[in-house]
C-alpha positions as CSV (number, residue, x, y, z in Angstrom):
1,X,44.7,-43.2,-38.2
2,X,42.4,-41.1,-40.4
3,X,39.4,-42.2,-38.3
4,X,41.5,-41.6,-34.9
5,X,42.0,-38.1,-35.6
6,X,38.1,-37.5,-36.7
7,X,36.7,-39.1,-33.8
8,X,38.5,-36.6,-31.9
9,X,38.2,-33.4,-33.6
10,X,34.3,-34.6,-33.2
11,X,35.3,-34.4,-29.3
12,X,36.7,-31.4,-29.3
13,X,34.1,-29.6,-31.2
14,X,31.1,-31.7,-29.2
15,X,32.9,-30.2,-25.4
16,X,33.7,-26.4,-26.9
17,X,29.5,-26.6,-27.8
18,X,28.8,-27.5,-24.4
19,X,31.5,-24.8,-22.4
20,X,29.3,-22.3,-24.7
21,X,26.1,-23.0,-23.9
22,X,26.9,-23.4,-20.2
23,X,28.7,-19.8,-20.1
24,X,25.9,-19.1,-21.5
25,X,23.5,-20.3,-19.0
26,X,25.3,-18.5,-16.0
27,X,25.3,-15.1,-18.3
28,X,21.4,-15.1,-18.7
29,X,21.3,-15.9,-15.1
30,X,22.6,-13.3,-14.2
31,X,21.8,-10.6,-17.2
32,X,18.8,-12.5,-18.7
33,X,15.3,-11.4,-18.5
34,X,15.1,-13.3,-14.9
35,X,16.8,-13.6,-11.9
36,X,16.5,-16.2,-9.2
37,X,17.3,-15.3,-5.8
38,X,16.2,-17.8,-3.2
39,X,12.8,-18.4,-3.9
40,X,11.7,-15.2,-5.5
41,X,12.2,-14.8,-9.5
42,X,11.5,-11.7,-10.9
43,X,12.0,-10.0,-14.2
44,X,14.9,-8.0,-14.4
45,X,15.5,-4.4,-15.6
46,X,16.5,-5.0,-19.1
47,X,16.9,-1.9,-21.3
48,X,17.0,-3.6,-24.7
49,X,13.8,-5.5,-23.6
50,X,11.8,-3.7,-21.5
51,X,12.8,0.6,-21.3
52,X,13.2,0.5,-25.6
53,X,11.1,4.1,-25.2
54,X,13.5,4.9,-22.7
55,X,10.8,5.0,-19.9
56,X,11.3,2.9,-16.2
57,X,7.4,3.0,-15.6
58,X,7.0,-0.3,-15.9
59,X,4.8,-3.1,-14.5
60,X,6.2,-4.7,-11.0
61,X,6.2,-8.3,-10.9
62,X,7.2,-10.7,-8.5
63,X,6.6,-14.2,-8.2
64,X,7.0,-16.0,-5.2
65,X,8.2,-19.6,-4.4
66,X,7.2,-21.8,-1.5
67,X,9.3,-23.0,0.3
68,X,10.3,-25.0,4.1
69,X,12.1,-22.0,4.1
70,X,9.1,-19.6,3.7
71,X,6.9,-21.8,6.0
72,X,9.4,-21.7,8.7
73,X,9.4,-17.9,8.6
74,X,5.8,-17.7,8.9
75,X,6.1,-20.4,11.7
76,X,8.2,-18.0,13.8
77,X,5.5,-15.2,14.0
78,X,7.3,-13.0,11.1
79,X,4.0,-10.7,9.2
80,X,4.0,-9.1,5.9
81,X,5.9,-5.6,5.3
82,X,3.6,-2.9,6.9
83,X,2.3,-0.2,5.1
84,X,3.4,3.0,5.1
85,X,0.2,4.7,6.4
86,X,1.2,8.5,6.2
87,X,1.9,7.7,2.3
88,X,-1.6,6.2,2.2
89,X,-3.4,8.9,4.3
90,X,-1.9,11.7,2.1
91,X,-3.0,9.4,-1.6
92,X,-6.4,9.5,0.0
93,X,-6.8,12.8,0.6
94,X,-5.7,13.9,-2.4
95,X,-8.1,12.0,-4.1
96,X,-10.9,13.1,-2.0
97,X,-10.3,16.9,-3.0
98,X,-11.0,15.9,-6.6
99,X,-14.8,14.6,-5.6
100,X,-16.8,17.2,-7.1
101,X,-18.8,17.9,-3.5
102,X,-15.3,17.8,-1.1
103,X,-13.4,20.8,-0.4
104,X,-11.3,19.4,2.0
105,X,-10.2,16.0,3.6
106,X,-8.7,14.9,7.0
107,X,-7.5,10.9,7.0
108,X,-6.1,9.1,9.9
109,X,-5.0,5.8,8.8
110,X,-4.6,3.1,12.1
111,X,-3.9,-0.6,11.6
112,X,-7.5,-1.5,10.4
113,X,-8.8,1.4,10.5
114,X,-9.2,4.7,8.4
115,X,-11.3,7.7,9.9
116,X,-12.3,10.8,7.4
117,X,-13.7,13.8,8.2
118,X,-14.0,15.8,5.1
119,X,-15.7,19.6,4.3
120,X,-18.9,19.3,2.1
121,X,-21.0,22.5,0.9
122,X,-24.0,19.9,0.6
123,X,-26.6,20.2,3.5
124,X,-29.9,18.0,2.4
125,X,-29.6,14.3,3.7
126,X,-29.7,12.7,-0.3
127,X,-26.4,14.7,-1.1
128,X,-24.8,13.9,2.1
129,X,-25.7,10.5,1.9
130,X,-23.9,10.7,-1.8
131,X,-20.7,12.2,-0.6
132,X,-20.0,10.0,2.2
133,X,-20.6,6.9,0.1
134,X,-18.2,8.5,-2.8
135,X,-15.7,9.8,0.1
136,X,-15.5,6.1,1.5
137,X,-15.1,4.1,-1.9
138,X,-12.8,6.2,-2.7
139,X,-10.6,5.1,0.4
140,X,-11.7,1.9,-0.6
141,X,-9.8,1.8,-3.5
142,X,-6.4,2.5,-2.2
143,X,-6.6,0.5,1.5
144,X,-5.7,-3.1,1.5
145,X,-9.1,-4.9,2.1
146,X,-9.0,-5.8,5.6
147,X,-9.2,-2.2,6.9
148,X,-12.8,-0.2,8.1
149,X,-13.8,3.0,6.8
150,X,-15.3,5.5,8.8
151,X,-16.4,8.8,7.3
152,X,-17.8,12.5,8.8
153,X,-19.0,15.8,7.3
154,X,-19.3,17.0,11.2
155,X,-16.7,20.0,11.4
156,X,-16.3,19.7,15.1
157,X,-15.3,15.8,14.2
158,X,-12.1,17.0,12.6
159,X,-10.2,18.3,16.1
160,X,-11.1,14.5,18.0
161,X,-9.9,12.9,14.3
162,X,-6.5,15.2,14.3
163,X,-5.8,14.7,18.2
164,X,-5.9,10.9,17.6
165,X,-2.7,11.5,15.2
166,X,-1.1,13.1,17.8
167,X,-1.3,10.4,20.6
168,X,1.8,7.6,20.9
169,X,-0.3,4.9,19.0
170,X,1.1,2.0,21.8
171,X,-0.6,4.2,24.5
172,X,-2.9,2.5,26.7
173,X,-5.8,5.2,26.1
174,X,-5.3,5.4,22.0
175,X,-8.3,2.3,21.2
176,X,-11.2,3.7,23.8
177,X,-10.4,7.2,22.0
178,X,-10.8,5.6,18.3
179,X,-13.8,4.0,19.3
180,X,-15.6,7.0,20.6
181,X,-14.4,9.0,17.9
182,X,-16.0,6.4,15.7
183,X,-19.1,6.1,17.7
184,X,-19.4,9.7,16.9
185,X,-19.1,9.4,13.6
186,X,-21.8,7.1,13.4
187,X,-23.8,8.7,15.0
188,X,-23.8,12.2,13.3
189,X,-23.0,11.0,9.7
190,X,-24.0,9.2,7.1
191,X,-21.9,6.2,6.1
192,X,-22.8,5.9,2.4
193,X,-24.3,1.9,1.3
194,X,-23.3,-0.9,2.5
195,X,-20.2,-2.3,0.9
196,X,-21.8,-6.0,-0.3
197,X,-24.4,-8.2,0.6
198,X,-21.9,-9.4,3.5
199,X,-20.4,-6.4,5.2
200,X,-22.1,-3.0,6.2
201,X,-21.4,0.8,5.5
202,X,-18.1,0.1,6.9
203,X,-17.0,-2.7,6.0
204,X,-17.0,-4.7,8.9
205,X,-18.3,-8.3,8.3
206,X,-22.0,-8.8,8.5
207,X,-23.2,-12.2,10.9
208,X,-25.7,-13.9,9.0
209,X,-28.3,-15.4,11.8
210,X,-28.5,-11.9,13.6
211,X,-27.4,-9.2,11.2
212,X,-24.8,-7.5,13.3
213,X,-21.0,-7.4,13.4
214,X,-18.8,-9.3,14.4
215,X,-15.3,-8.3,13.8
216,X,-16.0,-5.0,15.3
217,X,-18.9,-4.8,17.8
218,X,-18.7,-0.3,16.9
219,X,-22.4,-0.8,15.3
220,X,-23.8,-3.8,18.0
221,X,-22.8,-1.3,20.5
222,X,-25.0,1.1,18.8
223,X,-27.6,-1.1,18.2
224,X,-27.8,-1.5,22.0
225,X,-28.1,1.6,22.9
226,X,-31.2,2.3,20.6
């Protein structure tokens, strides 16, 4: 009888352990330091863990899961978030205005392109040649890494850059008008160095067996016309 009742307090104590650690499963699930939610998991906003100083600037992470899910998304045409280009045209600009030679700077942000025409008090070709390339790295350093750069110290280049930004962007006439406005820019300005070995001034790809572009035929055009 003794060993009846023993063998089932040892039940009873065994299945109480387990409803314990299962409630507490589902309460770090959903208070722990992560959450799953479909197939992203990312670390949650725990104060005790993560804002001790009281501070929310903290790192973002997210971590992504593949999925048939996922891959069916991408299978019906969907594309990543866009970016808010106003936000990224006012960032630049700010930054330019802190470049020790630019008093002023004009960014229109497109969808692979960004067009600058800032104010420089610099007039001989070496300084020029400096600013632009410290205006356009500068751009490159905030634009995701598929967009061109294309940069003027021509004053009389702001007004064709600022009445782009005023045109309905789905309009029919808005690509011939970047494209001159670019082809401008090329021509009176300097671009700065070429970004690496494999893409020019503005970062458009570089074509190995000929040594023009590609991507973007802005600077073949050019080339032709010389």
């Amino acid at each position: 009888m003794k060993k009846q009742y023993l063998f089932a307090a040892m039940l009873f104590a065994a299945g109480a352990l387990s409803a314990c650690t299962n409630n507490k499963t589902v309460t770090d699930r959903k208070t722990g330091t992560y959450q799953k939610n479909g197939q992203t998991i990312y670390v949650q906003d725990q104060a005790e863990l993560y804002n001790q100083g009281g501070n929310n600037d903290r790192f973002g992470y997210v971590r992504q899961v593949k999925s048939p899910v996922n891959q069916d998304r991408m299978n019906e045409g969907k594309k990543f978030p866009k970016i808010n280009r106003e936000q990224i045209a006012n960032t630049i600009s700010n930054i330019h205005v802190t470049l020790p030679n630019v008093n002023d700077s004009a960014v229109l942000v497109t969808d692979k392109e960004v067009l600058v025409a800032y104010q420089t008090d610099k007039l001989d070709e070496t300084s020029r040649f400096e600013t632009a390339d410290q205006v356009k790295k500068s751009v490159l350093s905030v634009i995701p890494r598929w967009y061109h750069v294309y940069v003027t110290d021509d004053p009389h280049l702001r007004r064709e850059i600022e009445n782009i930004s005023r045109m309905d962007p789905m309009g029919n006439d808005v690509d011939g008008t970047v494209r001159y406005t670019i082809d401008l820019m090329l021509e009176r300005s300097s671009q700065g160095r070429k970004i690496n070995a494999g893409e020019n001034e503005n970062g458009e790809t570089i074509k190995p067996d000929d040594d023009y572009i590609y991507r973007d035929d802005y600077q073949k055009q050019k080339k032709k016309q010389r």
